[in-house]
mmCIF file of the N, C-alpha and C atoms, coordinates in Angstrom:
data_MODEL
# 
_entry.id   MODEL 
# 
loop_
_atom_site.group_PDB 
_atom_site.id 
_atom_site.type_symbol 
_atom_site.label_atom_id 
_atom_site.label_alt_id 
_atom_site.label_comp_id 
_atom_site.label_asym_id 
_atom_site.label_entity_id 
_atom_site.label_seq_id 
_atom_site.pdbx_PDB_ins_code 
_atom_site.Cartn_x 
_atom_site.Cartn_y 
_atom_site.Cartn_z 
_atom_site.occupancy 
_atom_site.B_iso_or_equiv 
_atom_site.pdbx_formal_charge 
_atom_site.auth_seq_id 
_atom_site.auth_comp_id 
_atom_site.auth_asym_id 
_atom_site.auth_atom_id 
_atom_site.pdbx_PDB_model_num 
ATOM 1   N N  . UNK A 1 1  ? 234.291 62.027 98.726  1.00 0.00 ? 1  UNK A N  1 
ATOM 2   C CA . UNK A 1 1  ? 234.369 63.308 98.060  1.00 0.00 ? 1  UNK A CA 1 
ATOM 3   C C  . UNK A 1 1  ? 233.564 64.321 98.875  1.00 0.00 ? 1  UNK A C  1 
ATOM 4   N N  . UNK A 1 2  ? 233.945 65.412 99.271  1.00 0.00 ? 2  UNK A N  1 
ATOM 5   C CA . UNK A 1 2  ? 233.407 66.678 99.709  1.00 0.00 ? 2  UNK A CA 1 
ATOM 6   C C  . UNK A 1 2  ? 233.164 68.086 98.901  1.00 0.00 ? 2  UNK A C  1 
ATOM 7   N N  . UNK A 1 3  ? 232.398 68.523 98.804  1.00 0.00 ? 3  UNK A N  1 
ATOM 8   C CA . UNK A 1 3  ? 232.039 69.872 97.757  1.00 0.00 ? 3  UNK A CA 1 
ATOM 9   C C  . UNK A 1 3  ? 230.799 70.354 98.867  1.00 0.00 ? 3  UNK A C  1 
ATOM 10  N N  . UNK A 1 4  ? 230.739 72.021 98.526  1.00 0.00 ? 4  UNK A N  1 
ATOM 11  C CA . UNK A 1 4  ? 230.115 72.860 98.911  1.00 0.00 ? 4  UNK A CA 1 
ATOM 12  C C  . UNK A 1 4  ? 229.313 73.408 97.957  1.00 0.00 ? 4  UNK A C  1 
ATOM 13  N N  . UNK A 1 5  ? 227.733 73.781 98.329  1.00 0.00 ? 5  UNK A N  1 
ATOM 14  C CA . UNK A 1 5  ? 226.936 74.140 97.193  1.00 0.00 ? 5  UNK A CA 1 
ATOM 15  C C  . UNK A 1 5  ? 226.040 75.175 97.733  1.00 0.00 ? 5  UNK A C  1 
ATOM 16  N N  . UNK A 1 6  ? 225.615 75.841 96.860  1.00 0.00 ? 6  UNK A N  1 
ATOM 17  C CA . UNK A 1 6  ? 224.887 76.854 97.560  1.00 0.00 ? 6  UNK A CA 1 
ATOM 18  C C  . UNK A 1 6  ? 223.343 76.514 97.738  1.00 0.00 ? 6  UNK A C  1 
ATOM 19  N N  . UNK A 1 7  ? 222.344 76.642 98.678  1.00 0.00 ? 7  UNK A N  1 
ATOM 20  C CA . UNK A 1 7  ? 221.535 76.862 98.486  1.00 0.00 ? 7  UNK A CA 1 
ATOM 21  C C  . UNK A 1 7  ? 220.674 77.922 98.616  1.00 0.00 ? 7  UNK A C  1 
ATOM 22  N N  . UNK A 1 8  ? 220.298 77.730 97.240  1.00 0.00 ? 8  UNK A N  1 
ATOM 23  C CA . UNK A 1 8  ? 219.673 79.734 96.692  1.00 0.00 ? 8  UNK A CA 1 
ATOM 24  C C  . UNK A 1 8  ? 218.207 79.575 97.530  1.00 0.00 ? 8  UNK A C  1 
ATOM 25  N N  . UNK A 1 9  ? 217.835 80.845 98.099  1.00 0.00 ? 9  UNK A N  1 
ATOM 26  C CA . UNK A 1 9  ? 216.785 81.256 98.945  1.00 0.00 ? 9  UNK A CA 1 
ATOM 27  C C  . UNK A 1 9  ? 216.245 80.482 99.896  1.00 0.00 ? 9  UNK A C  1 
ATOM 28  N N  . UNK A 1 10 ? 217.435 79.664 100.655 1.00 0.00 ? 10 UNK A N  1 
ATOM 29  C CA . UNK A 1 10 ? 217.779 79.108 102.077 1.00 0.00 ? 10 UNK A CA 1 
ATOM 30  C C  . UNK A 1 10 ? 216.955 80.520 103.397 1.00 0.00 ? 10 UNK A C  1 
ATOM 31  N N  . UNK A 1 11 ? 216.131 80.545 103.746 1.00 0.00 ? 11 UNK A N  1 
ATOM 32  C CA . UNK A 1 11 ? 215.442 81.943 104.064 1.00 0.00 ? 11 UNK A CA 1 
ATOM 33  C C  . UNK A 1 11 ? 215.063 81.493 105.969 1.00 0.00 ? 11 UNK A C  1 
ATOM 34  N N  . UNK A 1 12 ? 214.988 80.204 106.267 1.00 0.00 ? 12 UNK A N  1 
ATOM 35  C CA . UNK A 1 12 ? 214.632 79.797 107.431 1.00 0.00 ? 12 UNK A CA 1 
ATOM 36  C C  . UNK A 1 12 ? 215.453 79.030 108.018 1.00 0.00 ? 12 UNK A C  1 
ATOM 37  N N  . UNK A 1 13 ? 216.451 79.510 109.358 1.00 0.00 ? 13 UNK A N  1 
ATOM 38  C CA . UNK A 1 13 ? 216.889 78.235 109.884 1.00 0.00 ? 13 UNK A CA 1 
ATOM 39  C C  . UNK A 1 13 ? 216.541 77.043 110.562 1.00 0.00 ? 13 UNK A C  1 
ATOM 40  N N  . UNK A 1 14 ? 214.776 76.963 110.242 1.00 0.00 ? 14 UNK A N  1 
ATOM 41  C CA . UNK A 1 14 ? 214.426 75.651 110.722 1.00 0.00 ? 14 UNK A CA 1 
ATOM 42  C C  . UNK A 1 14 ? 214.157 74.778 109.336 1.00 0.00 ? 14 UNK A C  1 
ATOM 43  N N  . UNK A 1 15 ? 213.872 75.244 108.266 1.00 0.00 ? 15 UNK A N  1 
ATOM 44  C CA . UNK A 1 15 ? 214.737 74.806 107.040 1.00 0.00 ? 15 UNK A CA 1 
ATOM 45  C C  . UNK A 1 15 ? 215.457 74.104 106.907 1.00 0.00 ? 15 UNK A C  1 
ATOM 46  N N  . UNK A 1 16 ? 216.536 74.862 106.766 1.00 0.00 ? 16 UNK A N  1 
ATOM 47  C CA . UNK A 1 16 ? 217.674 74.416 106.847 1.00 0.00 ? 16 UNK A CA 1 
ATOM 48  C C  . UNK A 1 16 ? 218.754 72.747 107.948 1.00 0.00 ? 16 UNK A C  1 
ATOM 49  N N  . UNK A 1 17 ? 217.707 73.217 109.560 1.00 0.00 ? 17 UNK A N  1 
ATOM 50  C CA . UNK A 1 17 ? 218.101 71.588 110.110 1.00 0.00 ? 17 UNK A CA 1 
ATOM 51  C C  . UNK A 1 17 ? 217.082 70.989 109.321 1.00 0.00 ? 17 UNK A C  1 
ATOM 52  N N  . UNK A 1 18 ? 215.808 71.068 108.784 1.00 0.00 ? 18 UNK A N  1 
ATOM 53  C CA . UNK A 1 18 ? 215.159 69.856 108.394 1.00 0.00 ? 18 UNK A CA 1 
ATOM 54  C C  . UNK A 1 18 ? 216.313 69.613 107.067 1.00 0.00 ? 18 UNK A C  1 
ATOM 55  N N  . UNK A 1 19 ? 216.592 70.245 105.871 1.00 0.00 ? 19 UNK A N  1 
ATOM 56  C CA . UNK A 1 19 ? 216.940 69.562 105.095 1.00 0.00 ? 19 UNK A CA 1 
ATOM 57  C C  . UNK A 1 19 ? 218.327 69.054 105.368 1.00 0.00 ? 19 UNK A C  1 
ATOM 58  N N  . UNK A 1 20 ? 219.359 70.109 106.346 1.00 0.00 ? 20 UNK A N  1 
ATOM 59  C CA . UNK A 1 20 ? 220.071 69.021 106.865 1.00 0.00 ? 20 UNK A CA 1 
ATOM 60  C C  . UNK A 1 20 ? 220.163 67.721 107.653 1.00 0.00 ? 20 UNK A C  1 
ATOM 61  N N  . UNK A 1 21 ? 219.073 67.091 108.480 1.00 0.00 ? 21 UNK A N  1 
ATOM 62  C CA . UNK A 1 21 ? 218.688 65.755 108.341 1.00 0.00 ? 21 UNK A CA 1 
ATOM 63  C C  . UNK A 1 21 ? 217.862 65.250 107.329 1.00 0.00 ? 21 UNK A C  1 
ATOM 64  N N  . UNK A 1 22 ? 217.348 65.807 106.099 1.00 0.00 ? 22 UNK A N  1 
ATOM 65  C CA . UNK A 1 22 ? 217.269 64.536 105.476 1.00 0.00 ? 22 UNK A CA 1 
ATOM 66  C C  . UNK A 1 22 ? 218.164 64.243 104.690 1.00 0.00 ? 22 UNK A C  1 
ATOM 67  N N  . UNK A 1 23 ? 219.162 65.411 104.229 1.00 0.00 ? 23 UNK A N  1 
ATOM 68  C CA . UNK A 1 23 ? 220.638 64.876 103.686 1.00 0.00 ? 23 UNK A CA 1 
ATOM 69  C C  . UNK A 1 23 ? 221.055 63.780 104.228 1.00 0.00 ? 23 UNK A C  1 
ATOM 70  N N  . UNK A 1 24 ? 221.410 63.938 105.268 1.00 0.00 ? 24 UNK A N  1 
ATOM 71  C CA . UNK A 1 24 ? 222.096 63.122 106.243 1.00 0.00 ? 24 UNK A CA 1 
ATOM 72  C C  . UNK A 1 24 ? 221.484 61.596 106.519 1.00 0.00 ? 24 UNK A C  1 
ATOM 73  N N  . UNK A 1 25 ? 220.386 61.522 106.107 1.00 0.00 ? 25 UNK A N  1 
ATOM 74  C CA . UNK A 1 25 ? 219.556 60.228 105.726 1.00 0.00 ? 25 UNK A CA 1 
ATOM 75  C C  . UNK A 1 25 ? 219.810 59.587 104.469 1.00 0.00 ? 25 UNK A C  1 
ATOM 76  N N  . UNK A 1 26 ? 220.344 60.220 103.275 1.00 0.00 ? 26 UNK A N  1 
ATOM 77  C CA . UNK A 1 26 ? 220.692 59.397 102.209 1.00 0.00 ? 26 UNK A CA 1 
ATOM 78  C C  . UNK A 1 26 ? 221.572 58.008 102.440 1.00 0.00 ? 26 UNK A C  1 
ATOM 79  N N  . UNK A 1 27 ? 221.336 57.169 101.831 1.00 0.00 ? 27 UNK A N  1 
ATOM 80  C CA . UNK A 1 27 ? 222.778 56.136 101.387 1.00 0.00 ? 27 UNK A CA 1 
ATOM 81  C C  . UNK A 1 27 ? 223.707 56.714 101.049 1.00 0.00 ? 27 UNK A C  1 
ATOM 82  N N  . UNK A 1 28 ? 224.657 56.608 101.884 1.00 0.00 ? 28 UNK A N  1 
ATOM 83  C CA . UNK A 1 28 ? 226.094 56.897 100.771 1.00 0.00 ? 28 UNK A CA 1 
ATOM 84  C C  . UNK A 1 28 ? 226.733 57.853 101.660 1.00 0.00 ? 28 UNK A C  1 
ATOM 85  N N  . UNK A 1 29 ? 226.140 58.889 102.151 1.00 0.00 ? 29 UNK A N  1 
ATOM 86  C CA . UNK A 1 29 ? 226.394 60.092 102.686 1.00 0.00 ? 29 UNK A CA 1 
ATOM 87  C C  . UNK A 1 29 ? 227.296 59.781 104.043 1.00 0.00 ? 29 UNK A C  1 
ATOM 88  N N  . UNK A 1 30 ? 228.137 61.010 103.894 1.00 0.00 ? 30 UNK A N  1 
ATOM 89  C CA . UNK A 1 30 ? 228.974 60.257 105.124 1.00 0.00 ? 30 UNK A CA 1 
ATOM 90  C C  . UNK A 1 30 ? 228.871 61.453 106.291 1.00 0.00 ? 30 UNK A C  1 
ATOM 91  N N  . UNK A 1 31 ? 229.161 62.795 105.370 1.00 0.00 ? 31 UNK A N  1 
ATOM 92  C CA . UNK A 1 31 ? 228.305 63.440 106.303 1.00 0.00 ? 31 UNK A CA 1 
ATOM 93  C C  . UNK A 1 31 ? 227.109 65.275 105.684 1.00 0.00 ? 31 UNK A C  1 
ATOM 94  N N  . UNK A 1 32 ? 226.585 65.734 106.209 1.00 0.00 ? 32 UNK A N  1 
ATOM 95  C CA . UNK A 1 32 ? 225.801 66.877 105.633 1.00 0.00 ? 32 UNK A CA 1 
ATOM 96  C C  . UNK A 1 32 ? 225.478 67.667 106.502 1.00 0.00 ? 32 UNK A C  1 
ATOM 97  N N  . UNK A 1 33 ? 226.103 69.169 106.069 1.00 0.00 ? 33 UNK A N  1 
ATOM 98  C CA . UNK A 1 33 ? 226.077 70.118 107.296 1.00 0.00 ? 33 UNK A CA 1 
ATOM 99  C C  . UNK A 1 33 ? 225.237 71.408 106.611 1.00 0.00 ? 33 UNK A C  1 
ATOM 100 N N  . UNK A 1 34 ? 224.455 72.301 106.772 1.00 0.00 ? 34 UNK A N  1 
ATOM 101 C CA . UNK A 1 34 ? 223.514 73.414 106.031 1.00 0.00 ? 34 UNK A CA 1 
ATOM 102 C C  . UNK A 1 34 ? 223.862 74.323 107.362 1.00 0.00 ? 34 UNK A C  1 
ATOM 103 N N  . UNK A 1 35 ? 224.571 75.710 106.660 1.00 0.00 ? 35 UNK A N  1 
ATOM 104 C CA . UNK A 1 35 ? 224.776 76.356 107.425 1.00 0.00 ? 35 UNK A CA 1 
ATOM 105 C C  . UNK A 1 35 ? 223.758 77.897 107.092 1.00 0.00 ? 35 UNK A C  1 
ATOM 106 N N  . UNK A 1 36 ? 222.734 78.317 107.697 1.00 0.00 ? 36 UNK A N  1 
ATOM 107 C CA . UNK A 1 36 ? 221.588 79.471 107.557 1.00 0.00 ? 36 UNK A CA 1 
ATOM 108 C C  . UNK A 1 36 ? 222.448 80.391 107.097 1.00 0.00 ? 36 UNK A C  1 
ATOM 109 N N  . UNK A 1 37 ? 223.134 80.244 108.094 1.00 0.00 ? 37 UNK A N  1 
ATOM 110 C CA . UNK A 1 37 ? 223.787 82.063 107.531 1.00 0.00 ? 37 UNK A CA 1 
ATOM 111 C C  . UNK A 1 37 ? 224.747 82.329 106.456 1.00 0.00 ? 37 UNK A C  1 
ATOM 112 N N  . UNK A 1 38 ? 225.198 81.195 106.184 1.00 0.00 ? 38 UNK A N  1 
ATOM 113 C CA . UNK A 1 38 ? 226.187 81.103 104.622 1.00 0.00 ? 38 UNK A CA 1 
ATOM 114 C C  . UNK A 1 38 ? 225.119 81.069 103.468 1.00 0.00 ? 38 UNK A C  1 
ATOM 115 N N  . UNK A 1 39 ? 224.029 80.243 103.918 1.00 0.00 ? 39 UNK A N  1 
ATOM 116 C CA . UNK A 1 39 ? 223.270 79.505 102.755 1.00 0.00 ? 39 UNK A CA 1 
ATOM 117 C C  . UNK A 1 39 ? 224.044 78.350 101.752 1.00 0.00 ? 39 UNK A C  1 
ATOM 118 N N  . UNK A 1 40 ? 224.731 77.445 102.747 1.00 0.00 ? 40 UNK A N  1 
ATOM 119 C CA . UNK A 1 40 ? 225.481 76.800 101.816 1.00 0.00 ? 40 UNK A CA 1 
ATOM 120 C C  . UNK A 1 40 ? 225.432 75.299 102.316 1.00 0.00 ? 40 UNK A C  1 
ATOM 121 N N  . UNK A 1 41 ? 225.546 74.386 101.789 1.00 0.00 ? 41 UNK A N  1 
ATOM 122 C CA . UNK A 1 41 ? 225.704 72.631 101.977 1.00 0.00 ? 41 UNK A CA 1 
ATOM 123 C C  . UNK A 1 41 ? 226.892 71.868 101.920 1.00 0.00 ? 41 UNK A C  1 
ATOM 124 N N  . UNK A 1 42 ? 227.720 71.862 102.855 1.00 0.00 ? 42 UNK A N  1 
ATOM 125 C CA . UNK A 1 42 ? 229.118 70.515 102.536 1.00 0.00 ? 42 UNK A CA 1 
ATOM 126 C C  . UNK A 1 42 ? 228.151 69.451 102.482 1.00 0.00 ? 42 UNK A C  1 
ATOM 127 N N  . UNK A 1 43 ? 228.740 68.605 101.386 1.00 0.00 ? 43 UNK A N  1 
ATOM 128 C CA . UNK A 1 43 ? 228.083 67.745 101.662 1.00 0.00 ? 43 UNK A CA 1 
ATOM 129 C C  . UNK A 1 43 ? 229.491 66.621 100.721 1.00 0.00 ? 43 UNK A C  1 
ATOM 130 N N  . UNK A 1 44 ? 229.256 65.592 102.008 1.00 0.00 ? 44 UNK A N  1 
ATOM 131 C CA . UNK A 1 44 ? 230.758 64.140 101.680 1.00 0.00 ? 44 UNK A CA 1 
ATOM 132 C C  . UNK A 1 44 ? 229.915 63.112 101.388 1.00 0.00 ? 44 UNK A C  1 
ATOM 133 N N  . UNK A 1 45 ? 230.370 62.672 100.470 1.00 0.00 ? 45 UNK A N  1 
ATOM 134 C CA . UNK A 1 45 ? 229.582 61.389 100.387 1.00 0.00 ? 45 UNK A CA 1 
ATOM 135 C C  . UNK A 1 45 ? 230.390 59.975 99.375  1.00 0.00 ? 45 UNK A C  1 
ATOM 136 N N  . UNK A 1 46 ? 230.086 59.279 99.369  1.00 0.00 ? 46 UNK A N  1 
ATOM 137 C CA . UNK A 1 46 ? 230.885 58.289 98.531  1.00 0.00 ? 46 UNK A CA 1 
ATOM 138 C C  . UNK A 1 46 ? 231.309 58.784 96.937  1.00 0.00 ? 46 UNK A C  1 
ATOM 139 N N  . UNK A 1 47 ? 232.608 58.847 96.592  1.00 0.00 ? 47 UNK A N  1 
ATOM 140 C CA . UNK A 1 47 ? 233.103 59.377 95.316  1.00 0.00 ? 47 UNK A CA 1 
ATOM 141 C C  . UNK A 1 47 ? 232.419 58.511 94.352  1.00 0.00 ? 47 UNK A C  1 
ATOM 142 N N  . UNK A 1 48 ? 231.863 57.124 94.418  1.00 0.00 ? 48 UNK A N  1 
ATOM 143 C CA . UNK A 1 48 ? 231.819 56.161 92.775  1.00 0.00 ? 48 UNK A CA 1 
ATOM 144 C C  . UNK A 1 48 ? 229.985 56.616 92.888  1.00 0.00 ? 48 UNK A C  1 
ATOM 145 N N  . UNK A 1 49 ? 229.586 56.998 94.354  1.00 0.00 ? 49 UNK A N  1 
ATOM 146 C CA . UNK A 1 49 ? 227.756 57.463 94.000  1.00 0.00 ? 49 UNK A CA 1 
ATOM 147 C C  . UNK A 1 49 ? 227.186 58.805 94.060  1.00 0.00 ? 49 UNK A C  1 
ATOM 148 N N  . UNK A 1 50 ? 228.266 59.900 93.685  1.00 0.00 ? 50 UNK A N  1 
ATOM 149 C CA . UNK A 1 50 ? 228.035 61.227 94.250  1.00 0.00 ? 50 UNK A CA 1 
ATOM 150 C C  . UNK A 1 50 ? 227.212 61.550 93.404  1.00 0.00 ? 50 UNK A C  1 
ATOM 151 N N  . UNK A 1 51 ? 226.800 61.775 92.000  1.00 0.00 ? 51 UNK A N  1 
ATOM 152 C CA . UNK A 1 51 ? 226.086 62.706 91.421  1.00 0.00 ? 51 UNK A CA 1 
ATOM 153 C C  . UNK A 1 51 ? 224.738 62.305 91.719  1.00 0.00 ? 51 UNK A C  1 
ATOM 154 N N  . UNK A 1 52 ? 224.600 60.427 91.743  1.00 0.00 ? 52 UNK A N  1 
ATOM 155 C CA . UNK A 1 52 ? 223.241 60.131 92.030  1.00 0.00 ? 52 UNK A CA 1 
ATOM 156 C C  . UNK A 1 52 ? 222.876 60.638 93.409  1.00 0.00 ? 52 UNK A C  1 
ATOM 157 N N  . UNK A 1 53 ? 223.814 60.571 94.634  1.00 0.00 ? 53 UNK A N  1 
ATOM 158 C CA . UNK A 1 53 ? 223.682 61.366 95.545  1.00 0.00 ? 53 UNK A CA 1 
ATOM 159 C C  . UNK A 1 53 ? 223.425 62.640 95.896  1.00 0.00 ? 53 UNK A C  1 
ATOM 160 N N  . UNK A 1 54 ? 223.578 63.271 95.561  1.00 0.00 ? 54 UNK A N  1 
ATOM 161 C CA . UNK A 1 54 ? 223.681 64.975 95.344  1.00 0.00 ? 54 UNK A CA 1 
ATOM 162 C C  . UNK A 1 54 ? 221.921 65.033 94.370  1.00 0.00 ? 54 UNK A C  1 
ATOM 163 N N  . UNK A 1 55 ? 221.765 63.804 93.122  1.00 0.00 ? 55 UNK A N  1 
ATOM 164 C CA . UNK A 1 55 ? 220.351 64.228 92.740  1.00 0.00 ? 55 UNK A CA 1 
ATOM 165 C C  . UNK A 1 55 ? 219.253 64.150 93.701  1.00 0.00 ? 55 UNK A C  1 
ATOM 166 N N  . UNK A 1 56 ? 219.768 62.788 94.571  1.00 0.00 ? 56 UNK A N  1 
ATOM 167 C CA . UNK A 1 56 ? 218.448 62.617 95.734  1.00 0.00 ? 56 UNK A CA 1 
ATOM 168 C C  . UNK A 1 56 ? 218.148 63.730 96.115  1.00 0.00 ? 56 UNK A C  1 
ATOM 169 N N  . UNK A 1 57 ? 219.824 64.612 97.169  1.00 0.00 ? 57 UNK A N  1 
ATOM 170 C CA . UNK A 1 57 ? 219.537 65.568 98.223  1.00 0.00 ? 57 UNK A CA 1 
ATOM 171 C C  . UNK A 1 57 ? 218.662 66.858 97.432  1.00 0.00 ? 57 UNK A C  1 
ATOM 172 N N  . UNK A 1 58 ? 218.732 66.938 95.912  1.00 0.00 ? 58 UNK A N  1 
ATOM 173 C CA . UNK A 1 58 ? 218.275 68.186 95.361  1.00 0.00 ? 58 UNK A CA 1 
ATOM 174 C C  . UNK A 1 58 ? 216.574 67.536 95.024  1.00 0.00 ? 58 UNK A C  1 
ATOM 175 N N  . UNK A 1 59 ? 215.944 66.342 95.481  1.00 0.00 ? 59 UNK A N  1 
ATOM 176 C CA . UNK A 1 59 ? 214.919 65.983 95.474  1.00 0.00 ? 59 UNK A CA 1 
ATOM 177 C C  . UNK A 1 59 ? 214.305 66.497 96.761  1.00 0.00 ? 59 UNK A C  1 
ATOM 178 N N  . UNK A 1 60 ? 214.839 66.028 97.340  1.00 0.00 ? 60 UNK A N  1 
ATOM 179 C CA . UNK A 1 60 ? 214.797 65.911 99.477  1.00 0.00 ? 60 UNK A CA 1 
ATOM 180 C C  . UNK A 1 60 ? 214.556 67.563 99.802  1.00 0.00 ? 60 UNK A C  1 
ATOM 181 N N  . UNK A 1 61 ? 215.723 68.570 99.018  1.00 0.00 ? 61 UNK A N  1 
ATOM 182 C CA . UNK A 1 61 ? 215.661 69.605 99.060  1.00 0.00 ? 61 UNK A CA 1 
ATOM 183 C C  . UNK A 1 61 ? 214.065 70.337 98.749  1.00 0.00 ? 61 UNK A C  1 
ATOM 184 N N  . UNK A 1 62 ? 213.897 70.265 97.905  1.00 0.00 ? 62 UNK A N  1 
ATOM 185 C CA . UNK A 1 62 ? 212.278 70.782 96.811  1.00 0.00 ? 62 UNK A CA 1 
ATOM 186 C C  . UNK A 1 62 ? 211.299 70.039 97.408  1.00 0.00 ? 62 UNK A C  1 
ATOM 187 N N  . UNK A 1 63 ? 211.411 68.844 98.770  1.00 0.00 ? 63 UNK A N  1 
ATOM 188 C CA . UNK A 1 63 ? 210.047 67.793 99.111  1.00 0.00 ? 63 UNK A CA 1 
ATOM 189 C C  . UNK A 1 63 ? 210.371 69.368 100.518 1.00 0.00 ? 63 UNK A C  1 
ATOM 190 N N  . UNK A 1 64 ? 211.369 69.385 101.349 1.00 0.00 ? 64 UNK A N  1 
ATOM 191 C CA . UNK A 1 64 ? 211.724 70.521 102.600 1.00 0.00 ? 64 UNK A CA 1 
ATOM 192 C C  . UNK A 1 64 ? 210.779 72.007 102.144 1.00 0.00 ? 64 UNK A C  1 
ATOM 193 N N  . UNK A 1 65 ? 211.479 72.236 101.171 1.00 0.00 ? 65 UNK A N  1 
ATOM 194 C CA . UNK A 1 65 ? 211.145 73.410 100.944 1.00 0.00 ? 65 UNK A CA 1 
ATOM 195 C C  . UNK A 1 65 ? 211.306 73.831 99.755  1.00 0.00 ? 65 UNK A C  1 
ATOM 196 N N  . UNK A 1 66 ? 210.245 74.063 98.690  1.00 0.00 ? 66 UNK A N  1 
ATOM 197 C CA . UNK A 1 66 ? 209.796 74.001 97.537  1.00 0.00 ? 66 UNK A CA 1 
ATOM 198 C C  . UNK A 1 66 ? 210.760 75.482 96.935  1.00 0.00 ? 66 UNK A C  1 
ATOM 199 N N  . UNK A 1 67 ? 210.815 76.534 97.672  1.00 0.00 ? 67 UNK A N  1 
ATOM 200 C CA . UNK A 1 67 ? 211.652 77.554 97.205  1.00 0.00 ? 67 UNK A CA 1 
ATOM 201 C C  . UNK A 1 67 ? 213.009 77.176 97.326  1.00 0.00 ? 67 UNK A C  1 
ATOM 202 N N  . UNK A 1 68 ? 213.372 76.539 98.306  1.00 0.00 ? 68 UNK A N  1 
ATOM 203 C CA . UNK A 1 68 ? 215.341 76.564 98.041  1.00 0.00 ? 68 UNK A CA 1 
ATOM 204 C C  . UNK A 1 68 ? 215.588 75.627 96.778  1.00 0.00 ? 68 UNK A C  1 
ATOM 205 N N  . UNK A 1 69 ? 216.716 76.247 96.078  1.00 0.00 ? 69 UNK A N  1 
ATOM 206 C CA . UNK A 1 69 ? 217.414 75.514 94.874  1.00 0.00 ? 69 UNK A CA 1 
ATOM 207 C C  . UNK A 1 69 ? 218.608 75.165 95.294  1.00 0.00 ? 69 UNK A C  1 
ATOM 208 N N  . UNK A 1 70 ? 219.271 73.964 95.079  1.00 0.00 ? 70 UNK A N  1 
ATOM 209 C CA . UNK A 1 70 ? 220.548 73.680 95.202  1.00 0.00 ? 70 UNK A CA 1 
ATOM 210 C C  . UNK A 1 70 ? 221.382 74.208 93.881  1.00 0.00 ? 70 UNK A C  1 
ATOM 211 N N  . UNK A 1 71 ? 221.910 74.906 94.135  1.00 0.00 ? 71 UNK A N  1 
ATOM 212 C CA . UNK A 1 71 ? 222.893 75.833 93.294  1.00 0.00 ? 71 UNK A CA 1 
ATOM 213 C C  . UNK A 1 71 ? 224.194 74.507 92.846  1.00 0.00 ? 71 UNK A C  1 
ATOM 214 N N  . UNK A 1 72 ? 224.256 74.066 91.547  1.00 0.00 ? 72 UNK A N  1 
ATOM 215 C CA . UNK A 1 72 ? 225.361 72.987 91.290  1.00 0.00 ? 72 UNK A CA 1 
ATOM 216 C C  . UNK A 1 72 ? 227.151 73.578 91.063  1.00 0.00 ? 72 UNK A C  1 
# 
């Protein structure tokens, strides 16, 4: 499964590669791209573990950088 999400006050593009590798470190994940200038996250990952997936990355997100929110 693939979906796009926003992340609200995405403000640094060195940010942004950190939390796009630690996305990209989850189980499951197949792949995770954070683009600065959209402020936004594709993120693919296995359809039967996505929501628990998607909760990690919005953990991973707030450990990166305490201001960005993953927009659901």
């Amino acid at each position: 499964m693939k979906k796009t999400f926003i992340l609200q006050d995405l403000d640094c593009a060195n940010c942004a590669a950190k939390i796009e590798n630690a996305v990209q470190q989850i189980e499951g994940v197949i792949s995770a791209t954070v683009s600065f200038m959209t402020g936004k996250l594709v993120l693919e990952a296995e359809e039967a573990r996505f929501e628990e997936i998607l909760d990690e990355a919005e953990k991973l997100i707030a450990k990166v950088d305490d201001d960005v929110t993953l927009v659901r």
